[in-house]
C-alpha angles and dihedrals in degrees: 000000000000087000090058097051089049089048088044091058091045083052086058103040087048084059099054083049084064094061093034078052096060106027106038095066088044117133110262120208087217101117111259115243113266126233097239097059137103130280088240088035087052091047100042089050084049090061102048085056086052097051093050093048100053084050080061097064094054098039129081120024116247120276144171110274090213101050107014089242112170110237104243111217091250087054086055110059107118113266095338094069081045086054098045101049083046084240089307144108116268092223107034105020088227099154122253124232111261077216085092111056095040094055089058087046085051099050094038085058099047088044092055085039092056090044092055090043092049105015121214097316136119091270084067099080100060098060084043093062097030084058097057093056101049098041085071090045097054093052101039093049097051086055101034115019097239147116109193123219082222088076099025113061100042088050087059094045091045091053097051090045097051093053096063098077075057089068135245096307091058098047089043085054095044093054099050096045088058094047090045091048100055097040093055091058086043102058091040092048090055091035089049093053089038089054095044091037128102131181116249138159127256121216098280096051100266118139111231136167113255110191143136138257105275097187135010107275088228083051091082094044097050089041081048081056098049097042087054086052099045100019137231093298099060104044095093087072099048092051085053105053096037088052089046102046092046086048092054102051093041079062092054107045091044084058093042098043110359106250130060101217131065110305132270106258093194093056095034094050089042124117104244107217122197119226132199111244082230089062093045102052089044085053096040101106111255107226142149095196114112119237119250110248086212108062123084110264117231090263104054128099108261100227114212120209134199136191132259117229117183112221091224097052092059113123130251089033121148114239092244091046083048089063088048095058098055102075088040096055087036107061094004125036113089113255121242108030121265105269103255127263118284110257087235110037096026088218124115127256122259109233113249111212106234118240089275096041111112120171108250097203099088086057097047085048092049095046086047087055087047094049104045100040107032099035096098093048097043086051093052094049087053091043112122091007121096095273101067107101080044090060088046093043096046095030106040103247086270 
């Protein structure tokens, strides 16, 4: 009884991260933070997005996209409302995502699973909640590329919170998860630019690295969030399996479809015209001259680089304003720079992921679920094989 109230509240939840799903991405009119600006202008724009967003979640009450029909409250009961419209509005029969019900089957099935790893104890409540915020991350990154702060930051204070009525090793645990986590993507997001960057010179003369971007900015922030829930120990694992499973199904998708990102709307919308072989040999341009080795083929990825400007190094800084700045750049500024404004707009412009790039936060999400629910019983099917001291050492021993 007490496992299908438990499944009854994850239904629910599941269907508030629906709404959390498609609201909270949506496009603000708040003013983005320029470039230009400063660390604390640039903050203090990010939080006024936040606090409209999450106005967003409350107001207005949900309605069809297609025909503005207002959600009555019996429409709205997780999975049995889905099942009785058939997946589709009451009023205009426009069809409904399956996204959303199986987001509430989703969260109903990690919640039981939860119950059955912890029982009905006070450790239930923290994978609960931790589950509540990473179901939404998973799927709006995987849409939108995105993890919001919105998401990220009170998950890792609430799991560091709910660990103190665990007492001072959990907490102890929990805080350095988060700190370790965040650190190691850290370090891999500046190595990885540092590794891809060369020194050029901009148009007055001034020597600047140019790189690209080496890991996500929102990665750091949700592995800061699993490492709060399972714990430092255990992040090794959720780095390799993460890693393993992305890898996997970028494979698989580069031998489907050719590519293992989202795929290419302008190739895949445009009219496709047959042409004679005849036609084609008499168009093909007629020259002796040899190709340059060193120039990009047609077919290869055009890679686009941006600089790295330190905060601290800004000129006209006061010297006090200057050690401020380190610990920020350091652990904080996005690496590499905001690609600057466009000339006509003066926004600027939305990144666009290349044909191999895949969003590794729904794999860091799903290794941190693995990892939190199924390590026990992973380290008791290795006990007494030779890979045992592999399953302590990568998951912790837990």
């Amino acid at each position: 009884m007490l496992t299908l109230w438990i499944a009854a509240v994850g239904l629910c939840f599941g269907s508030f991260i629906n709404v959390v799903i498609a609201r909270l991405p949506l496009p603000d009119d708040v003013d983005e933070p320029d470039p230009g600006d400063s660390w604390w202008e640039g903050w203090k724009a990010t939080f006024r997005i936040s606090g409209r967003a999450f106005k967003r979640l409350a107001w207005p009450p949900s309605r069809c996209p297609k025909c503005n029909h207002q959600i009555r409250w019996f429409e709205n009961i997780p999975v049995v409302s889905w099942l009785a419209l058939r997946g589709k509005c009451s009023n205009c029969k426009t069809p409904i995502s399956p996204r959303y019900i199986l987001v509430e089957l989703l969260t109903g099935a990690l919640f039981v699973a939860a119950f059955s790893r912890f029982g009905w104890t006070q450790e239930l409540l923290s994978p609960l909640v931790f589950i509540v915020f990473l179901v939404p991350l998973v799927f709006i990154d995987a849409e939108h590329w995105i993890l919001p702060f919105e998401l990220t930051l009170p998950g890792i204070a609430l799991g560091i919170g709910l660990a103190i009525p665990q007492g001072p090793d959990a907490v102890r645990t929990s805080l350095i998860g988060a700190v370790a986590g965040f650190l190691a993507f850290r370090v891999m997001e500046v190595g990885g630019f540092l590794a891809t960057s060369t020194i050029v010179k901009d148009e007055h003369g001034v020597e600047r690295r140019m790189g690209r971007e080496a890991l996500g900015a929102g990665d750091k922030y949700l592995l800061a969030m699993i490492g709060a829930q399972v714990g430092w120990r255990a992040l090794l694992a959720v780095i390799l399996f993460s890693s393993l499973q992305g890898a996997v199904v970028g494979l698989i998708r580069m031998r489907m479809t050719g590519r293992a990102g989202p795929r290419d709307a302008k190739t895949d919308t445009a009219p496709k015209t047959e042409v004679k072989p005849e036609e084609a040999k008499s168009e093909e341009p007629k020259t002796d001259a040899p190709k340059d080795p060193t120039s990009p083929s047609d077919e290869e990825e055009e890679v686009e680089v941006f600089p790295f400007t330190p905060s601290f190094l800004a000129p006209g800084l006061p010297l006090w304003k200057r050690l401020v700045l380190v610990p920020v750049t350091i652990f904080f500024q996005d690496i590499p720079d905001s690609p600057p404004p466009d000339e006509s707009t003066g926004e600027i412009p939305d990144w666009k992921p290349g044909a191999n790039n895949i969003p590794f936060g729904p794999w860091l999400g799903l290794a941190g679920l693995q990892v939190l629910l199924f390590s026990p019983w992973l380290v008791a099917q290795l006990a007494h094989t030779p890979w045992q001291l592999v399953a302590n050492l990568v998951l912790g021993g837990t």
